[in-house]
C-alpha positions as CSV (number, residue, x, y, z in Angstrom):
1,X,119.0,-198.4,-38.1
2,X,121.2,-195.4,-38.3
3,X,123.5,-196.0,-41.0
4,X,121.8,-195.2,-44.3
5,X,124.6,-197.0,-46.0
6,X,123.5,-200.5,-44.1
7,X,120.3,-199.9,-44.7
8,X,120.2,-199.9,-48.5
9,X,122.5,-202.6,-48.7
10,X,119.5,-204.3,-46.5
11,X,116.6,-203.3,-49.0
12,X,119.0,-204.4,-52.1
13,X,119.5,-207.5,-50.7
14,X,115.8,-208.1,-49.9
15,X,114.8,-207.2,-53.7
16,X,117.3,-209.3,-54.8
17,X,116.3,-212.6,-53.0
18,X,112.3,-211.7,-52.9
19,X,112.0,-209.5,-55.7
20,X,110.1,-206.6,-54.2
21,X,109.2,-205.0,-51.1
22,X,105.2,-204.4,-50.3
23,X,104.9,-204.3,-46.8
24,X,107.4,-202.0,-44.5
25,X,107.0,-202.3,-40.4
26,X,109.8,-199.5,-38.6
27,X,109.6,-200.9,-35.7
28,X,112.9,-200.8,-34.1
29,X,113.1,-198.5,-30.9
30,X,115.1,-198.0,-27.8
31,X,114.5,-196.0,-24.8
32,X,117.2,-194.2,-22.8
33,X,115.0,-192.5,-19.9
34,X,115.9,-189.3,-17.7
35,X,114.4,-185.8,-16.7
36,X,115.1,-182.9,-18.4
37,X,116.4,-181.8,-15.3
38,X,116.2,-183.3,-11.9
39,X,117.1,-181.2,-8.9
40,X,117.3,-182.8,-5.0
41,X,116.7,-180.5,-2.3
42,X,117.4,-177.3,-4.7
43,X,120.7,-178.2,-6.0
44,X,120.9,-179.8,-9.5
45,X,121.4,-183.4,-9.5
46,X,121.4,-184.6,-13.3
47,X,119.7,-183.9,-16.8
48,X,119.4,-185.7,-19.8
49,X,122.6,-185.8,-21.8
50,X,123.1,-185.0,-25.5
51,X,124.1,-188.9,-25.8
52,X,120.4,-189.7,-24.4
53,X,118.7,-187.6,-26.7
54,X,120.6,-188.2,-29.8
55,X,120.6,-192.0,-29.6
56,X,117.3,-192.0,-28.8
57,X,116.2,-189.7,-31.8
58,X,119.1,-191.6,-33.7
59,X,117.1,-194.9,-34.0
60,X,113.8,-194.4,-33.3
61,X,112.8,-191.3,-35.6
62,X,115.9,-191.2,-38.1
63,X,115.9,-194.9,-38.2
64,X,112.4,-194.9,-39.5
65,X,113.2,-191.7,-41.8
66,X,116.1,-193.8,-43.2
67,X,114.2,-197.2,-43.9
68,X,111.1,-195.9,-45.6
69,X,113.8,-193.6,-47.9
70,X,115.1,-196.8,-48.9
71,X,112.1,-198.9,-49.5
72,X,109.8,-196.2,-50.9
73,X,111.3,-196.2,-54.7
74,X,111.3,-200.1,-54.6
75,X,107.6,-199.6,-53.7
76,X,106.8,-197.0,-55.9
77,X,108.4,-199.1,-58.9
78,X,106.0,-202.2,-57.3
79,X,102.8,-200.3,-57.9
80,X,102.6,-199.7,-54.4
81,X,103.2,-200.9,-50.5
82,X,102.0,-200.6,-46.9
83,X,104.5,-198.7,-44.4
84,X,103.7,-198.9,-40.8
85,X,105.3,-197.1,-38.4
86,X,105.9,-197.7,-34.7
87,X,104.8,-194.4,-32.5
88,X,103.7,-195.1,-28.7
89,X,100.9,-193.6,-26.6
90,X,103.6,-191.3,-25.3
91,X,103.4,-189.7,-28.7
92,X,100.2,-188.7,-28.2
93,X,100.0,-187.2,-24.5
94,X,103.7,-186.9,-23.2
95,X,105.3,-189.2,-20.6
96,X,107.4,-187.6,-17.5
97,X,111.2,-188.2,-18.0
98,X,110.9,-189.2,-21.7
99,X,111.8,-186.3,-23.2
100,X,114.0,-188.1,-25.8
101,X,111.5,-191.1,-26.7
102,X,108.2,-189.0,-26.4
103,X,109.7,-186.3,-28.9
104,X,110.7,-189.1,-31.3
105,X,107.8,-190.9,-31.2
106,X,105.6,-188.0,-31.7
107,X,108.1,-187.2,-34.8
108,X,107.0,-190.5,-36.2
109,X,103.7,-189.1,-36.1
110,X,104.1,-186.0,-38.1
111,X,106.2,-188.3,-40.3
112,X,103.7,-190.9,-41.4
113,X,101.0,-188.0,-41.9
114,X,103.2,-186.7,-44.3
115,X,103.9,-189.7,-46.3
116,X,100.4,-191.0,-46.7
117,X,100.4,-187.5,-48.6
118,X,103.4,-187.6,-50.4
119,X,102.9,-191.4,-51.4
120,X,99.5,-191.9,-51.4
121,X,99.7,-190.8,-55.8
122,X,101.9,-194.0,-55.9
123,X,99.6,-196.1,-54.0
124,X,101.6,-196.4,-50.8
125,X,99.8,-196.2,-47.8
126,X,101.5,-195.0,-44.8
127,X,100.2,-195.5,-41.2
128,X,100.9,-195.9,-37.2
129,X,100.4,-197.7,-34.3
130,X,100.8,-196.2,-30.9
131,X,100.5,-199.2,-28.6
132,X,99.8,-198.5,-25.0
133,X,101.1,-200.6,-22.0
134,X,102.4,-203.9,-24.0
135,X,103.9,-207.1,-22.0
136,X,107.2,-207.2,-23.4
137,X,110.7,-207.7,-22.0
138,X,111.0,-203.3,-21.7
139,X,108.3,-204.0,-19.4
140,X,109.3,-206.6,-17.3
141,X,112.0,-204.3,-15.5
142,X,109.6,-201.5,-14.0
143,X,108.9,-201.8,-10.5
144,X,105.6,-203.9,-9.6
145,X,103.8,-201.1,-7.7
146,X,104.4,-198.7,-11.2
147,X,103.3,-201.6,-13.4
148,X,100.2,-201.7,-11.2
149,X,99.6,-198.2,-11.5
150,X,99.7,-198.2,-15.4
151,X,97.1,-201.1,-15.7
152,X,94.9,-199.4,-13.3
153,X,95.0,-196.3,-15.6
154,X,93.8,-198.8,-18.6
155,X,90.1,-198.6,-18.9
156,X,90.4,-202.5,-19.8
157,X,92.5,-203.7,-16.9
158,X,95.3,-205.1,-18.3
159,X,98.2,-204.9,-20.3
160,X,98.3,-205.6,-24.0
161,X,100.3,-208.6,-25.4
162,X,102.4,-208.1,-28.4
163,X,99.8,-210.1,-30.4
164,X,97.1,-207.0,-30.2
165,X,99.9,-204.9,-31.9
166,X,100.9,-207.5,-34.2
167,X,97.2,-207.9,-35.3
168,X,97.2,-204.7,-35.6
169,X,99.9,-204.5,-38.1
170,X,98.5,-207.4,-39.8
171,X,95.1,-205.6,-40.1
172,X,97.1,-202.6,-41.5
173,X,98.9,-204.4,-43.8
174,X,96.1,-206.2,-45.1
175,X,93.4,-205.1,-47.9
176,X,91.0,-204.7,-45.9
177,X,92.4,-201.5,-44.6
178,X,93.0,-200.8,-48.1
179,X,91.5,-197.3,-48.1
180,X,93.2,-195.9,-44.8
181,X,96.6,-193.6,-44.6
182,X,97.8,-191.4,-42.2
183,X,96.3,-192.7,-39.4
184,X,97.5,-193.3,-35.9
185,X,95.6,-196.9,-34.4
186,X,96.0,-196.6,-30.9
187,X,96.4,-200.2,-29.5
188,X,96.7,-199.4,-26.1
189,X,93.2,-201.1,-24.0
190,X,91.9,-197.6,-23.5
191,X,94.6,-195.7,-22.1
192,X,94.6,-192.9,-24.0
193,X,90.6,-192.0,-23.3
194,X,91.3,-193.1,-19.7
195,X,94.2,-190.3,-18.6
């Protein structure tokens, strides 16, 4: 997701085989958690390193940057496209010792609200989903009593499935969201209303 160089060779293959490219979904991410700074009983006791921060940023905000750079002209030259861009919750209110992935997130954000203007003459729409508390395997290693904590701050009671974002994309992606860009679709039960 990082190397721009891999990336185009990606997109040429893709055009090559398929022809064109009318729907783009960014949606690789990783997370690499940790305070800013973290004392224990005054004394420092660890903050997030540069390595945290720049391989979070790396791949889940210069990843996206990179990939719609190199599908945009093969859309523009297609009469148009969809570009959907993975952002979180987080992106929207914070999230404590997420520095890294909040800042990243909410950079996706600004990102796609920019696009949908700068595309929008070459009939590219450009949106976001910010999904909330999904069931996925990132989840699956938080501690029960946390995991129950988030669902009880979801107004709906539950977590999502990756399904509700995928029909979400789908929606998106499909014409009959055909006069929406620069949005953010918030897939998240409720959570964001409920905090």
């Amino acid at each position: 997701m990082t190397s721009a160089a891999s990336v185009e060779a990606a997109v040429a293959d893709v055009v090559a085989r398929w022809g064109s490219i009318y729907v783009l979904v960014n949606n690789a991410g990783i997370i690499r958690d940790g305070q800013l700074v973290k004392y224990k009983e005054g004394t420092l006791a660890g903050s997030m390193s540069d390595e945290q921060f720049d391989s979070v940023i790396g791949v889940n905000l210069r990843g996206v940057f990179v990939c719609t750079r190199a599908v945009s002209p093969v859309m523009v030259q297609g009469g148009g496209g969809v570009i959907l861009n993975a952002s979180s919750v987080v992106g929207l209110y914070g999230n404590f010792g997420q520095t890294n992935y909040v800042a990243s997130k909410a950079g996706v954000i600004g990102m796609t609200q920019v696009w949908a203007r700068e595309l929008g003459k070459y009939h590219i729409r450009v949106n976001a989903i910010a999904p909330g508390f999904i069931d996925t395997e990132m989840m699956r290693h938080i501690p029960e009593k946390i995991l129950q904590g988030m669902i009880g701050r979801t107004p709906l009671g539950r977590m999502g499935q990756p399904e509700d974002v995928a029909n979400a994309y789908l929606w998106l992606a499909s014409d009959g969201a055909s006069f929406i860009s620069g949005i953010v679709l918030s897939v998240d039960g409720g959570v964001v209303t409920g905090t």
